[in-house]
C-alpha positions in Angstrom: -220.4 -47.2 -169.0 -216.9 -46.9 -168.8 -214.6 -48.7 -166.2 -212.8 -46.2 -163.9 -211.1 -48.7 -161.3 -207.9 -48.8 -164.0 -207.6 -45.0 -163.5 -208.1 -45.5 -159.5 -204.8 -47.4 -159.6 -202.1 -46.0 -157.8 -198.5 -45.6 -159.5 -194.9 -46.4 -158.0 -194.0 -48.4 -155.0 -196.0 -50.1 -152.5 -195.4 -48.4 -148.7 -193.6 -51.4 -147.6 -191.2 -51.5 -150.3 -190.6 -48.1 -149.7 -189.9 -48.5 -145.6 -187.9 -51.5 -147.1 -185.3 -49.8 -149.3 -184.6 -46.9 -146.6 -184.4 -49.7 -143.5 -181.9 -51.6 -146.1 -180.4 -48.8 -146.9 -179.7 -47.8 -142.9 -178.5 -50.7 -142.6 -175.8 -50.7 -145.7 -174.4 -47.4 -143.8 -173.9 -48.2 -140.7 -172.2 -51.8 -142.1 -170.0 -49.5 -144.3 -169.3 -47.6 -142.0 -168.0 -49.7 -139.4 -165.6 -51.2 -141.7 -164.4 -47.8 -142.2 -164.0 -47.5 -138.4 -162.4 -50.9 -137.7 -159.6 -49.9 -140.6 -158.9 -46.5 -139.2 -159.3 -47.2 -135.7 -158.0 -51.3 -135.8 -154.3 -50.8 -134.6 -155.3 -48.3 -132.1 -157.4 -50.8 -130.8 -155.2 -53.3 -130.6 -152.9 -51.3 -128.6 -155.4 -50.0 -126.5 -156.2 -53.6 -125.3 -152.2 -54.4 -124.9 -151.8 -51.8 -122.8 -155.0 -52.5 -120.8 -153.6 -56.1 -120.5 -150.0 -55.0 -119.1 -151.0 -52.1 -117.1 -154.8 -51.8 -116.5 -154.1 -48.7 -113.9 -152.0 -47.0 -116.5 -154.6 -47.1 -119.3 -157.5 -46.3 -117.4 -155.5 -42.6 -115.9 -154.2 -42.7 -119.7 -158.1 -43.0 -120.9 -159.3 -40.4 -118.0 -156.7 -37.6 -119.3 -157.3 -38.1 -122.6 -161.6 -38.5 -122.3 -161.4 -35.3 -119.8 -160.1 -32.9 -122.9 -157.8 -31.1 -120.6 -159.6 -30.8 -117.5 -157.3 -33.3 -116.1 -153.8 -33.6 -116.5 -151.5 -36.3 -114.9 -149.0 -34.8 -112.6 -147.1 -38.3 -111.2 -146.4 -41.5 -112.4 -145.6 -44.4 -110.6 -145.4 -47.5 -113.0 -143.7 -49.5 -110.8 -146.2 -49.5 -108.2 -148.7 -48.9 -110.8 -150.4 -45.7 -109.3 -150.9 -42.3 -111.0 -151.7 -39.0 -109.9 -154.7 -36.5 -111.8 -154.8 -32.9 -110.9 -158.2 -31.4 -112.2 -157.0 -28.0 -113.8 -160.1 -26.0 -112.6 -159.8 -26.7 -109.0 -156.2 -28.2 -108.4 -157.8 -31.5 -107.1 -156.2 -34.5 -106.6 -156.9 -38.0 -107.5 -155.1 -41.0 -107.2 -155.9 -43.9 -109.2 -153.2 -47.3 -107.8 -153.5 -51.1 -108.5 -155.5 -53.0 -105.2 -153.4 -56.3 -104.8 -156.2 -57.4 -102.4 -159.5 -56.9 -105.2 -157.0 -57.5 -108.4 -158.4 -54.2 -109.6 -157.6 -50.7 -109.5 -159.1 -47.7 -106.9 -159.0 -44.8 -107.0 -158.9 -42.4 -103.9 -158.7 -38.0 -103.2 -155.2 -37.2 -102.7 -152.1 -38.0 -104.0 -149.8 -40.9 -103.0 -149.6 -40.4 -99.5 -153.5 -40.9 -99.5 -153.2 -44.4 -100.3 -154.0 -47.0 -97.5 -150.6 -48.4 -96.2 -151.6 -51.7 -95.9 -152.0 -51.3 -99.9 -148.7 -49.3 -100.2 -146.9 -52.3 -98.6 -147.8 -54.6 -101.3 -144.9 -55.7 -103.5 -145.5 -54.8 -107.0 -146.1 -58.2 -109.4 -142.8 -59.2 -111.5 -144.4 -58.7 -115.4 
């Protein structure tokens, strides 16, 4: 009688070590390729966070223009009193984003500067 169980063996790599190379694998890409990212994208980063720092109403009607791929387009600028007007191409709507002195943040509101609240308006505009 001849032994068969030698023949029965499978050949090649276990299922786990299989599920392991591919997760390790995954894993190797997406590593390599946010390097890749952090080199190309690093100084526009940087600058993205500088701005945000001195003008967070500025880059935010910046970061709406530019996410709206020409939907929106700015039509006035105000960077003294840090408020900005969008006009949404399609339908001529305005919005007005300005800086809140009350809430440290910025609002936005429908309209374009004269729709800001005049108690807001009033405000005097910090020294940078």
């Amino acid at each position: 009688m001849e032994n068969h169980s030698n023949s029965a063996r499978k050949k090649g790599l276990s299922t786990g070590a299989k599920i392991g190379i591919g997760c390790g694998g995954l894993a190797l890409l997406v590593v390599i390729g946010m390097v890749v990212a952090g080199l190309l994208l690093g100084d526009k980063m940087v600058k993205f966070a500088e701005d945000a720092q001195k003008n967070p109403t500025r880059t935010a009607a910046d970061l709406m223009v530019t996410a709206s791929m020409g939907s929106l387009e700015m039509v006035a600028e105000d960077d003294v009193n840090k408020r900005y007007t969008l006009k949404e191409t399609a339908t001529g709507s305005l919005t007005t984003i300005y800086w809140n002195e009350k809430k440290n943040s910025p609002e936005t509101i429908t309209g374009d500067f004269s729709a800001i609240p005049t108690e807001i308006e009033a405000a005097p505009a910090p020294v940078p």
